[in-house]
C-alpha positions as CSV (number, residue, x, y, z in Angstrom):
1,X,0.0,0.0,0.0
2,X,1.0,3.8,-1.0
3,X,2.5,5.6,2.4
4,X,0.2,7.9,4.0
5,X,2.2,10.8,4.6
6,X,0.0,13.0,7.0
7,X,1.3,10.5,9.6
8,X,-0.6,11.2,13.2
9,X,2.2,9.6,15.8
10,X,2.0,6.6,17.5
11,X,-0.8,6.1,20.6
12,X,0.9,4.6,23.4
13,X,-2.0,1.7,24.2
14,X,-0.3,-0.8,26.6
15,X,-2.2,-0.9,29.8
16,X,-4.3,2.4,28.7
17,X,-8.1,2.4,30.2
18,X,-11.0,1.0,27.7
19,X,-11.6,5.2,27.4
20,X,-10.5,8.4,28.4
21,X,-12.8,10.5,29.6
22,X,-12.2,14.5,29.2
23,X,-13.1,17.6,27.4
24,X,-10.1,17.0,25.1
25,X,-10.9,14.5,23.9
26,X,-10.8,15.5,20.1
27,X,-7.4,16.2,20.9
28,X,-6.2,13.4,22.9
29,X,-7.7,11.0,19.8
30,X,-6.0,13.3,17.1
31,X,-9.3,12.9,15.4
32,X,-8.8,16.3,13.2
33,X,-4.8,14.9,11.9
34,X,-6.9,11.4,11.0
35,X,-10.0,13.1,9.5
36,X,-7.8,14.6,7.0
37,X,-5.7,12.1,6.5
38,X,-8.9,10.1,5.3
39,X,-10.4,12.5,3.1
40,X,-7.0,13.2,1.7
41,X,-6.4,9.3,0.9
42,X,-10.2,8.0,0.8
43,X,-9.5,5.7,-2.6
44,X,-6.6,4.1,-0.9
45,X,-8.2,3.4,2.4
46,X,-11.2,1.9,1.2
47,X,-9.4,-0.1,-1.3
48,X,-6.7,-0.9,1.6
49,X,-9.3,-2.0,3.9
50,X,-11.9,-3.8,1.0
51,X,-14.3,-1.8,2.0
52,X,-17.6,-1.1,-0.3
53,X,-17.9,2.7,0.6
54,X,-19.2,5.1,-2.2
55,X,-18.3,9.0,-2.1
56,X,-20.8,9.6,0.2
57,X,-19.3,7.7,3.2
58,X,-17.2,11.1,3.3
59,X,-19.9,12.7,4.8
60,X,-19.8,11.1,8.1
61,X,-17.1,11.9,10.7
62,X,-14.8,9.2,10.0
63,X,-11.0,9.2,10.6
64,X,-7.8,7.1,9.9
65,X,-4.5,6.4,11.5
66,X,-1.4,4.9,10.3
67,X,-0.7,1.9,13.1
68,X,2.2,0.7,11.0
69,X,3.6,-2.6,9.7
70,X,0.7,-0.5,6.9
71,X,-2.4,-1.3,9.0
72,X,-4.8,1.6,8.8
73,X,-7.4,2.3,11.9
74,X,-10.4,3.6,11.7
75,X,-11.4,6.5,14.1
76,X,-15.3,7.4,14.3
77,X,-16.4,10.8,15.8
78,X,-19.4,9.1,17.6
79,X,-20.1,12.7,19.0
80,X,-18.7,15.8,20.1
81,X,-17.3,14.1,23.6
82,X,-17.0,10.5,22.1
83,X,-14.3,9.4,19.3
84,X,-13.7,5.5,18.7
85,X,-11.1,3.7,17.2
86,X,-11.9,1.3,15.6
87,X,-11.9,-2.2,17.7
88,X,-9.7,-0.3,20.1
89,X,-9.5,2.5,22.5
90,X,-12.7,5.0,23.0
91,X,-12.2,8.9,24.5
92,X,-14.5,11.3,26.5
93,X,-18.0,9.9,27.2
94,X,-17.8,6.2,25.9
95,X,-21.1,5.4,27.0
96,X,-23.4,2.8,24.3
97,X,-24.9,5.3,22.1
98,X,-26.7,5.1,18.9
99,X,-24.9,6.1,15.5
100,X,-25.0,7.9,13.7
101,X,-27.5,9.7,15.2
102,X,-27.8,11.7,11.6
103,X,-29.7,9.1,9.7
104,X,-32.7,9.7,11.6
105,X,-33.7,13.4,11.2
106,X,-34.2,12.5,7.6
107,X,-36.7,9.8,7.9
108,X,-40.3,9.0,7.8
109,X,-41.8,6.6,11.1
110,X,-42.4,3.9,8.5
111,X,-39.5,4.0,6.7
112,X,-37.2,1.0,7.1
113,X,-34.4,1.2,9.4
114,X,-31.5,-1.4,9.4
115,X,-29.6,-2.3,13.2
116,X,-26.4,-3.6,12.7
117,X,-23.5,-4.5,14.4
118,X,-20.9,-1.9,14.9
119,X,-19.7,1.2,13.1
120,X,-18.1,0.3,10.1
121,X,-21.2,-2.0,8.8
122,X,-23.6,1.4,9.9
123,X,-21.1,3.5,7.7
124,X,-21.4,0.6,4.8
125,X,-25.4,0.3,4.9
126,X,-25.8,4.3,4.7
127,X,-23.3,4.8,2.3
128,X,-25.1,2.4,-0.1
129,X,-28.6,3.9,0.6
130,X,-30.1,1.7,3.1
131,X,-30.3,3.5,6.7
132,X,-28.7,2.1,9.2
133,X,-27.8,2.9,13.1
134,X,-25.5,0.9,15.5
135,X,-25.2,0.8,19.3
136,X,-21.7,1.7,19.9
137,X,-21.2,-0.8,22.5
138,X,-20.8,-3.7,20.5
139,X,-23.0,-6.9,20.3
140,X,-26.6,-7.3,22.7
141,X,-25.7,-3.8,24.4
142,X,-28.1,-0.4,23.8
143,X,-27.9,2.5,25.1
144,X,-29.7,3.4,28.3
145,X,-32.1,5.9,26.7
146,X,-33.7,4.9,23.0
147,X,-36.4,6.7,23.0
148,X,-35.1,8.1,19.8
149,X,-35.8,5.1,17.6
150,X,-39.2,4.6,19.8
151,X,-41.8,6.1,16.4
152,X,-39.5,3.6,13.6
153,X,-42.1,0.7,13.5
154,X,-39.7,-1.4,10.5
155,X,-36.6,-2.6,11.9
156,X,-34.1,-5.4,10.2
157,X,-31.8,-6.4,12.2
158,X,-28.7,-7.3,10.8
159,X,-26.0,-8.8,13.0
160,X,-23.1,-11.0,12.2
161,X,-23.1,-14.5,11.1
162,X,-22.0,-16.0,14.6
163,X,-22.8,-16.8,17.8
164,X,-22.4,-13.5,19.4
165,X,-24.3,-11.9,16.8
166,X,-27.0,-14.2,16.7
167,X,-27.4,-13.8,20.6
168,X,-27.0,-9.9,20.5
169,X,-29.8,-9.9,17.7
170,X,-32.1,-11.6,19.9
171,X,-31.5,-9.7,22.7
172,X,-31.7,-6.8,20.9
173,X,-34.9,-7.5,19.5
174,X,-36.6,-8.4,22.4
175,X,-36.0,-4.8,23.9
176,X,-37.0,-3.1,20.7
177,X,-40.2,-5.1,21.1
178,X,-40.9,-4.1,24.6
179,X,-40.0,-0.5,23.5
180,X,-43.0,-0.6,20.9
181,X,-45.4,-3.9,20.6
182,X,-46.9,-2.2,17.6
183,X,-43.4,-2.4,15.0
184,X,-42.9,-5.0,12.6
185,X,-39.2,-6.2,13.8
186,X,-36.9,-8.9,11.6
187,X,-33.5,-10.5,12.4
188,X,-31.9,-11.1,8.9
189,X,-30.4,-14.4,8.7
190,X,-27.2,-15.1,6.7
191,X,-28.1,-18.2,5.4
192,X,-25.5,-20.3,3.8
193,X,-22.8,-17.3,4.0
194,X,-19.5,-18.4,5.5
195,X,-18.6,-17.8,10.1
196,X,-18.4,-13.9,10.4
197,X,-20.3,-12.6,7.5
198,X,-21.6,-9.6,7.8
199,X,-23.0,-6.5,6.1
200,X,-20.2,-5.0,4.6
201,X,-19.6,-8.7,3.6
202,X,-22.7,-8.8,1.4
203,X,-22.6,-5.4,-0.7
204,X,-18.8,-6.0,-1.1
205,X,-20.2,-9.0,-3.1
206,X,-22.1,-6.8,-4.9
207,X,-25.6,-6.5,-3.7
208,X,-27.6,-3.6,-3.6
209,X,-29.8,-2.2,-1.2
210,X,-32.7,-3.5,-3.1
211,X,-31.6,-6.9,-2.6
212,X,-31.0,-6.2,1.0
213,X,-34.9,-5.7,1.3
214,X,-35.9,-8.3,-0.8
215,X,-33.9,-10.7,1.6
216,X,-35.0,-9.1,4.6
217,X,-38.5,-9.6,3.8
218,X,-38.2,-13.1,3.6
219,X,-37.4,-13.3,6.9
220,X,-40.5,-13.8,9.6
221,X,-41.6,-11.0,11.6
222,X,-40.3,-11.1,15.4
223,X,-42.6,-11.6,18.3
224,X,-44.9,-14.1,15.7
225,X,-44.1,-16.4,18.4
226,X,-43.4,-16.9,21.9
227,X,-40.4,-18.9,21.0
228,X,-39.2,-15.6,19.6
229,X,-39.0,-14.3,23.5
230,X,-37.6,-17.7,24.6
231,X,-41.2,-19.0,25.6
232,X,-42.4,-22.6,25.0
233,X,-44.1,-23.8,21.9
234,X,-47.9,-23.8,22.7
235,X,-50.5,-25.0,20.8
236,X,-54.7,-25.5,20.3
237,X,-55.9,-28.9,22.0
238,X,-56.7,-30.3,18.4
239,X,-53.4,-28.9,16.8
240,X,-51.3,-30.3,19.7
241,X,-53.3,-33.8,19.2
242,X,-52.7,-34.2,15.6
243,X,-48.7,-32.7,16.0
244,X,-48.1,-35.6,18.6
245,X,-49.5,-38.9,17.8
246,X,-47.0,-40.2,18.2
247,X,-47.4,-43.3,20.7
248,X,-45.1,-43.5,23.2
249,X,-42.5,-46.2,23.0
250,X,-41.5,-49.0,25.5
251,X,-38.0,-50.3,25.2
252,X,-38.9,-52.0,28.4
253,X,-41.9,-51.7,29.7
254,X,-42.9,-50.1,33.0
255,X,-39.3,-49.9,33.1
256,X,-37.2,-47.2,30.6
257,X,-38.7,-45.2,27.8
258,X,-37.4,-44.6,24.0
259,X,-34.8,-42.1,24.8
260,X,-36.1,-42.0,28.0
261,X,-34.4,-42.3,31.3
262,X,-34.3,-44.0,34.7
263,X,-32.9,-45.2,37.6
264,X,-32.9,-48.6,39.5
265,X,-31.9,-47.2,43.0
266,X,-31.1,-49.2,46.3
267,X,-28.8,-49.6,49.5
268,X,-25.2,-51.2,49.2
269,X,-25.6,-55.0,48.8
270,X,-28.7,-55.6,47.8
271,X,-28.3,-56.4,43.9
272,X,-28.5,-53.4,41.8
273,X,-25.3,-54.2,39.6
274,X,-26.8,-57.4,38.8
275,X,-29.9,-56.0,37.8
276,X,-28.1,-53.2,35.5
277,X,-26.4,-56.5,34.4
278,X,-29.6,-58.6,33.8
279,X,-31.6,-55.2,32.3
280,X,-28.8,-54.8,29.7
281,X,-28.6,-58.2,28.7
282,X,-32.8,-58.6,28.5
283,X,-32.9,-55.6,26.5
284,X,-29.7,-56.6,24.0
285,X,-31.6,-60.2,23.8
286,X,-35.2,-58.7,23.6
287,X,-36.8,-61.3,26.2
288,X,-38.4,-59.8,29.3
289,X,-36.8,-58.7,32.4
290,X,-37.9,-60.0,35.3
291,X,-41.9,-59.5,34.6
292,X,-41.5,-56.8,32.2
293,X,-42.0,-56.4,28.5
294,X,-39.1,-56.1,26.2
295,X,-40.7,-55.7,22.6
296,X,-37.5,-55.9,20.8
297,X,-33.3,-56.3,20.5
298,X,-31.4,-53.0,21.5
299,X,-28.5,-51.9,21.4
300,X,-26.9,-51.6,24.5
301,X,-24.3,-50.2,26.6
302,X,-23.3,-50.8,29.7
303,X,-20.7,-48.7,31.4
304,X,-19.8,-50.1,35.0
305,X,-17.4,-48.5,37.3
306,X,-18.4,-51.2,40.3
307,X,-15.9,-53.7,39.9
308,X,-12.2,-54.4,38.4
309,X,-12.4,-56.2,35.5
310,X,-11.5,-60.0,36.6
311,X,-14.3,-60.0,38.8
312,X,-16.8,-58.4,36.4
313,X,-15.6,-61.1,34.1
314,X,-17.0,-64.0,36.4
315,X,-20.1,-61.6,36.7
316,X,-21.0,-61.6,33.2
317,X,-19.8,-65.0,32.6
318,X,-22.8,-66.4,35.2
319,X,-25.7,-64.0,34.1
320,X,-24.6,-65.1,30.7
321,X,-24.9,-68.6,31.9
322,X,-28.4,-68.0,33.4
323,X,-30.1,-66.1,30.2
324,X,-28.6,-68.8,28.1
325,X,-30.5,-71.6,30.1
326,X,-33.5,-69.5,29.7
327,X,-33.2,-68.4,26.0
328,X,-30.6,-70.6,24.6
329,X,-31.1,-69.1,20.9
330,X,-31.3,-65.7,22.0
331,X,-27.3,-66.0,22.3
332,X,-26.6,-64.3,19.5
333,X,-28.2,-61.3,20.1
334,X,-26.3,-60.9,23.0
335,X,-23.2,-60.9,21.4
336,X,-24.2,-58.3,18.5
337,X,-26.0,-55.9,20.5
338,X,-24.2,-55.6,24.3
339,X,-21.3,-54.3,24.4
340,X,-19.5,-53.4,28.3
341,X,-16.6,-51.3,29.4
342,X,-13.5,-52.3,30.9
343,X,-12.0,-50.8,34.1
344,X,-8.6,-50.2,32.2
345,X,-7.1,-46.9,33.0
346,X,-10.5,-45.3,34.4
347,X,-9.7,-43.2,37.7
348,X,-13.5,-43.7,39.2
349,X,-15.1,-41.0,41.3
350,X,-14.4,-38.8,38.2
351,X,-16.0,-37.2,35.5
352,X,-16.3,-39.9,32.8
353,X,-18.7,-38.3,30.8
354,X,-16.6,-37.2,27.9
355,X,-15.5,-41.0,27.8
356,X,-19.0,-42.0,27.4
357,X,-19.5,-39.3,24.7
358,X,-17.0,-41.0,22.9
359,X,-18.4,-44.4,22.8
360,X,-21.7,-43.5,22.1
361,X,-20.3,-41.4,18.9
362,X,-18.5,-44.8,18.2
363,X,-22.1,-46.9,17.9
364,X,-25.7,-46.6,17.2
365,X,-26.9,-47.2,20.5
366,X,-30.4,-47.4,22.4
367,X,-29.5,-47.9,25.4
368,X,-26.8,-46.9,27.9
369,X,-26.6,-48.5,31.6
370,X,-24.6,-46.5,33.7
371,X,-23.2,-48.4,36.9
372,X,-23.4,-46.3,38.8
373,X,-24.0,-42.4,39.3
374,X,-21.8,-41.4,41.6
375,X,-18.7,-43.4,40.8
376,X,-19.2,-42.4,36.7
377,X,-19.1,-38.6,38.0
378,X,-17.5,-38.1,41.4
379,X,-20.5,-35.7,41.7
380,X,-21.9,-34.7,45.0
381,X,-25.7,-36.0,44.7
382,X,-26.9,-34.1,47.8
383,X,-25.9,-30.6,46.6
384,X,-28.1,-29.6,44.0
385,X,-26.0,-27.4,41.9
386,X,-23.4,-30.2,41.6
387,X,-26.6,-32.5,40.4
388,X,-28.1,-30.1,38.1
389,X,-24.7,-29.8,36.1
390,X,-24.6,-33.5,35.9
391,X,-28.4,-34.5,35.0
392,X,-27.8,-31.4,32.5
393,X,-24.7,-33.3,31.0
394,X,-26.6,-36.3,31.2
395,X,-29.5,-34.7,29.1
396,X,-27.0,-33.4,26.5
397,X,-25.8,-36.7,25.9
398,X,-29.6,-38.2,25.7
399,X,-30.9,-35.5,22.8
400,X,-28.0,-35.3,21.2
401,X,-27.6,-39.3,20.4
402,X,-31.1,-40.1,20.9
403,X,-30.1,-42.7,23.6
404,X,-32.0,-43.7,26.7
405,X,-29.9,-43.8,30.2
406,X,-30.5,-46.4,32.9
407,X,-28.6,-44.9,36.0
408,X,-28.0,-47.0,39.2
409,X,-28.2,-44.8,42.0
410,X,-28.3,-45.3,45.6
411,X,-30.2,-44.6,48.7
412,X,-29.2,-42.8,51.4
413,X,-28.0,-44.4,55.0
414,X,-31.3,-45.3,57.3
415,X,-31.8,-46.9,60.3
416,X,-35.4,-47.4,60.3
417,X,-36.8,-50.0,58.3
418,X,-39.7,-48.5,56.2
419,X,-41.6,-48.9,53.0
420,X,-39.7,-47.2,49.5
421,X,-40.3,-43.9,48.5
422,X,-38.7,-41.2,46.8
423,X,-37.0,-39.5,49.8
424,X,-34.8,-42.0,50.4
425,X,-32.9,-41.8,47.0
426,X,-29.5,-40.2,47.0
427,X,-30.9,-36.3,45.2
428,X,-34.4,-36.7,46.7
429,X,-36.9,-35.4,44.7
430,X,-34.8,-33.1,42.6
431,X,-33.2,-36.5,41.0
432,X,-36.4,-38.1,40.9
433,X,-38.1,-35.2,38.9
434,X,-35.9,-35.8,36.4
435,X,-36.5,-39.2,35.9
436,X,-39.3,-40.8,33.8
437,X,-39.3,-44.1,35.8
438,X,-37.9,-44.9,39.1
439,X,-37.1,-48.5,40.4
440,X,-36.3,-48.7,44.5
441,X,-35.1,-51.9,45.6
442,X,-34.4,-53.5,49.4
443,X,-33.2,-56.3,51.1
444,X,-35.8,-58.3,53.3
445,X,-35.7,-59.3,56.8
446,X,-37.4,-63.0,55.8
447,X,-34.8,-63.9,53.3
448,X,-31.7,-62.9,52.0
449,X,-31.9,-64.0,49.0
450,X,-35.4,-61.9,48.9
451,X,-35.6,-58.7,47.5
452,X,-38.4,-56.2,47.4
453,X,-38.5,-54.6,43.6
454,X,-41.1,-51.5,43.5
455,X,-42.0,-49.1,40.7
456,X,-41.7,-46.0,42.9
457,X,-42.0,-43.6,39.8
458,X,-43.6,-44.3,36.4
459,X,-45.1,-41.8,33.5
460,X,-47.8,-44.4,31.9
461,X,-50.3,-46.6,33.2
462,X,-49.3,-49.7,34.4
463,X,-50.3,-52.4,37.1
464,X,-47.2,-52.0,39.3
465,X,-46.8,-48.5,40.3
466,X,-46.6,-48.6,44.3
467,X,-46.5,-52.4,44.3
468,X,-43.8,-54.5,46.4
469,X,-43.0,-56.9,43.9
470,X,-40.8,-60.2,45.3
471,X,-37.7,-61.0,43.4
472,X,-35.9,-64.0,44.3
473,X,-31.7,-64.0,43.5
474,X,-30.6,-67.7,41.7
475,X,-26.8,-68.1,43.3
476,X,-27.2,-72.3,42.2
477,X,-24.9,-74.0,38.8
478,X,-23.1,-70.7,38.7
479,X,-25.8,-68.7,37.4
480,X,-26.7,-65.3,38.9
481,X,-30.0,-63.8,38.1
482,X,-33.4,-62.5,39.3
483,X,-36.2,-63.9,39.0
484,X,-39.8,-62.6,39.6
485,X,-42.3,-64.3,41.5
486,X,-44.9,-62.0,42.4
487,X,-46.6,-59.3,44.4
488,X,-45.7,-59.6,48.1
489,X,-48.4,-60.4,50.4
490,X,-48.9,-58.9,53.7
491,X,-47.9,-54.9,54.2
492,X,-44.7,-53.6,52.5
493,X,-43.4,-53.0,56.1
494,X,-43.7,-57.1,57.0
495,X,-40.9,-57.8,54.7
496,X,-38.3,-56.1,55.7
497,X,-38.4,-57.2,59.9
498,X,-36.6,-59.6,60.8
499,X,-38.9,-62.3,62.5
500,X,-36.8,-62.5,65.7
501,X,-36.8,-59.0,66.2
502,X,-40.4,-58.6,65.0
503,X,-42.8,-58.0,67.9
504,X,-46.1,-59.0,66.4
505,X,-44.5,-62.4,65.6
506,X,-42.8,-62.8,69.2
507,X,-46.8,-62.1,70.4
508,X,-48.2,-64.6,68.1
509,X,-45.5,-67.3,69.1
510,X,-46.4,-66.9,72.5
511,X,-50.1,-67.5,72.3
512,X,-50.4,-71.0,73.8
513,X,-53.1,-73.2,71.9
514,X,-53.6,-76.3,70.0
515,X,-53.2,-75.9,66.3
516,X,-53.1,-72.4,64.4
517,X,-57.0,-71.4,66.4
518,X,-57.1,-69.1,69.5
519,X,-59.5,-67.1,71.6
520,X,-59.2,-63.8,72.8
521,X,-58.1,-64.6,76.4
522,X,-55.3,-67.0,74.9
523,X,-53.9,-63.7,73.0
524,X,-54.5,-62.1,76.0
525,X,-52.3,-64.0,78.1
526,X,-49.5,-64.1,75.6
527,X,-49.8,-60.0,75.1
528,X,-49.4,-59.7,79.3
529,X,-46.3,-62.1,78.7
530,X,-44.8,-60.7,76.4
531,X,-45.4,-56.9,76.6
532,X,-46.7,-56.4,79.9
533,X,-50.1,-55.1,78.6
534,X,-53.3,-55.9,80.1
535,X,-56.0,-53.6,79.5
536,X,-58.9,-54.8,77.1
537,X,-59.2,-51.9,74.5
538,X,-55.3,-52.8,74.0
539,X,-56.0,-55.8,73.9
540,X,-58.9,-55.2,70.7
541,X,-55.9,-53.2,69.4
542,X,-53.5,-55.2,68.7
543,X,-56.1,-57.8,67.3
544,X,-56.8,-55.4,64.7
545,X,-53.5,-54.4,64.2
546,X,-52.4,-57.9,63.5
547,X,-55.8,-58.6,61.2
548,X,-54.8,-55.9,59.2
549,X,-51.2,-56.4,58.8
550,X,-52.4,-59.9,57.2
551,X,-51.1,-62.1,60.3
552,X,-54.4,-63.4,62.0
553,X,-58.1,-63.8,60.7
554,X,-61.2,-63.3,62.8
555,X,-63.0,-66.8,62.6
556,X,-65.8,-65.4,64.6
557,X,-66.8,-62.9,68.2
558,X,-63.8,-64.1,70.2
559,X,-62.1,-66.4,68.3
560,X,-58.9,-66.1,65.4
561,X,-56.9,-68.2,63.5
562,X,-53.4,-67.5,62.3
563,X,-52.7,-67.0,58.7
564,X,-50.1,-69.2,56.6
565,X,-46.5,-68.6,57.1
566,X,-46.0,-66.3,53.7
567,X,-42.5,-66.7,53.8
568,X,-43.1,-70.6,53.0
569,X,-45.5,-70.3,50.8
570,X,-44.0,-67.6,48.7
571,X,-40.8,-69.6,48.1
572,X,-42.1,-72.3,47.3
């Protein structure tokens, strides 16, 4: 490029403030040295800089400085108190303003009026006939006072082709909106135009104005829809009928939805690993699980950070052993659609999410079993923030693959031994509202090799919700499986005392009589015995108590008869 020979000196811009406030500041920008230095080289500088500007861009107060190495800077005279380098250092009163304020004497209220993004592209629009203001503050800022633009009621917005623009444009528009509900706004898309394009882009490839228009009223008007303002998508009863008719789809049911998710959640010990197992391989093979529907083979995968991989080996090898006695030619499927991780150089109680990314990327998977939550993430269930920013990852992963997640979870440490419900999961109901389907899971105090299984959490109708369901764990010909054997009997609660330690039971053993048939002073007896209580109405009490926890039945006035042992004949 030719020298410019009206030189202004060099700015000293190390560790200068974003501004300078001041009267001078005219001065301390040496806006009047770069003002003639631009009219004076004009032809160069636009050619220099590629810049589409006609004669007419002379008009506004534009500088430009030599920076050298024969980079030229812009300098824009914003106002009398404000002058702008360009992408650099601002003097006297650099608060967001709107520019040039000169465009918009000369227009009519209906007359079109473009926003873009920063000076240059305002100077570029005008120049070329299509009016144009910027907020001086770069992208998604205004000025704090706009009533001047308040009576335009056509507005294009035309920000630059990436993310900052297209978030400054929305922001933008939204407060233009609010400003006047009455004004036809659009945001000009680039479609198809390269990262960065921008307005000075597009008439540089030779567009006009006209063409501008015509593009811009393509676009649909702003505020046509809530989603414009970040609202949800609503719709008419009928409309939102016929849009979704979807029907909703089982990949097991009662248990996990199509991209779905859910959680089998439980104490330490009590199985839930071997049920992530068994779920995995039921849903790779497509036969049920446990009692549950599995309408067809998945793809499945199950990522365990429970155990090293020798002793996961013998895991897989007897669950594998059992479904093979139970669906011999079912094998295959197994082998085409599960695949597991290894342990090999995974630092658990970590975030292993980007790992999982990467496997999911690898295959077309339905289904991924993660065993468990806590050791995949290292994540601090109980503090909400730490959960939100992992059930948000987790969510990511789920839309963006169109894979459902079964998480094993845990419960947290109690004492008391109580029916399942959603408090006792590790997240509480914050977890739980993020679930479609929650499975709890407990050991019993009858049997342990008895496990209650109970759908605790479920979004469709199904026969199980709320029910302890009795699952019995197969140890024998090194196999290792549930199976299901039905709804338990008795109250929830029954199941999980231990029958030495239960004091209905010790009552009932103590009740002296011939046979399984006693009287109300035989139970009275035993009641004094064993608990030291002797009046009548306590008496009737615990007579009731026991009829209704399923233990006795009332033959007649005075007279009961104790119920089968449930334990035996549930077992058998």
């Amino acid at each position: 490029m030719e020298k410019i020979e009206k030189r202004p000196p060099e700015l000293m811009n190390t560790r200068t403030p974003v501004f300078i406030r001041g009267n001078k500041a005219r001065e301390q920008a040496k806006y009047d040295e770069a003002r003639a230095v631009f009219l004076e080289h004009f032809d160069l500088i636009v050619k220099h800089e590629q810049l589409p500007w006609p004669e007419k861009a002379k008009e506004y107060g534009i500088g430009a400085r030599n920076k050298g190495d024969d980079e030229v800077q812009l300098i824009f005279e914003i106002d009398e108190d404000h002058y702008k380098f360009h992408k650099g250092q601002q003097f006297g009163n650099a608060d967001c303003k709107i520019y040039p304020m000169s465009v918009l004497p000369q227009l009519q209220t209906n007359s079109t009026l473009l926003v873009v993004e920063g000076e240059k592209d305002a100077i570029t629009a005008n120049s070329n006939g299509a009016p144009a203001i910027t907020f001086t503050s770069g992208a998604g800022a205004l000025p704090r006072d706009i009533s001047s633009i308040e009576k335009f009621t056509k507005l294009v917005i035309c920000y630059d082709n990436d993310e900052k623009g297209v978030e400054g444009a929305s922001k933008v528009a939204m407060e233009l909106y609010k400003q006047n509900k009455t004004r036809k706004i659009k945001i000009l898309k680039w479609n198809n135009k390269p990262d960065k394009y921008d307005i000075t882009d597009y008439f540089m490839d030779g567009y006009t104005a006209n063409d501008l228009y015509s593009y811009a009223d393509k676009m649909p008007v702003y505020g046509a829809s809530a989603a414009d303002f970040g609202g949800l998508n609503a719709y008419d009863p009928e409309t939102f009928i016929n849009r979704f008719q979807d029907e909703v789809v089982q990949i097991c049911e009662e248990i996990l939805l199509e991209n779905g998710t859910s959680s089998i959640s439980g104490q330490s010990n009590v199985g839930k690993s071997i049920l992530a197992l068994q779920f995995a391989m039921s849903v790779a093979m497509g036969v049920p699980f446990l009692t549950f529907h599995v309408p067809r083979p998945r793809k499945v995968l199950l990522v365990q950070f429970e155990m090293m991989d020798a002793h996961m080996k013998t895991r897989v090898d007897k669950c594998m052993a059992g479904m093979m006695a139970q669906y011999p030619h079912k094998i295959g499927l197994l082998r085409d659609n599960l695949l597991i991780t290894s342990m090999e150089n995974i630092e658990i109680f970590t975030d292993q999410y980007k790992a999982i990314e990467g496997n999911l990327m690898s295959g077309d998977f339905d289904v991924c079993v993660v065993d468990n939550l806590y050791s995949s993430s290292g994540t601090q269930l109980h503090k909400n923030d730490a959960l939100t920013q992992l059930m948000s990852r987790i969510d990511e992963l789920r839309k963006e693959y169109q894979c459902a997640f079964m998480m094993i979870s845990h419960h947290k440490k109690l004492e008391e031994k109580r029916p399942l419900e959603h408090s006792m999961v590790y997240g509480g109901s914050y977890f739980v509202n993020f679930l479609d389907n929650l499975v709890q899971v407990a050991n019993t105090g009858r049997h342990n090799q008895l496990k209650v299984f109970k759908i605790t959490k479920i979004r469709t109708e199904n026969e199980f919700h709320e029910v302890p369901l009795g699952i019995w764990l197969h140890t024998e010909d090194e196999q290792l499986y549930f199976q299901y054997r039905k709804p338990l009997p008795k109250n929830e609660a029954y199941w999980y005392t231990d029958p030495e330690e239960n004091t209905e039971e010790r009552v009932l053993n103590a009740v002296e009589s011939e046979g399984d048939n006693f009287s109300y002073m035989q139970f009275a007896d035993a009641l004094e015995k064993t608990l030291k209580i002797t009046s009548m109405k306590s008496v009737y009490k615990w007579l009731d108590k026991l009829e209704s926890m399923g233990y006795i039945t009332k033959i007649e006035r005075g007279h009961y008869v104790r119920c089968a042992n449930e334990l035996d004949a549930f077992l058998k």
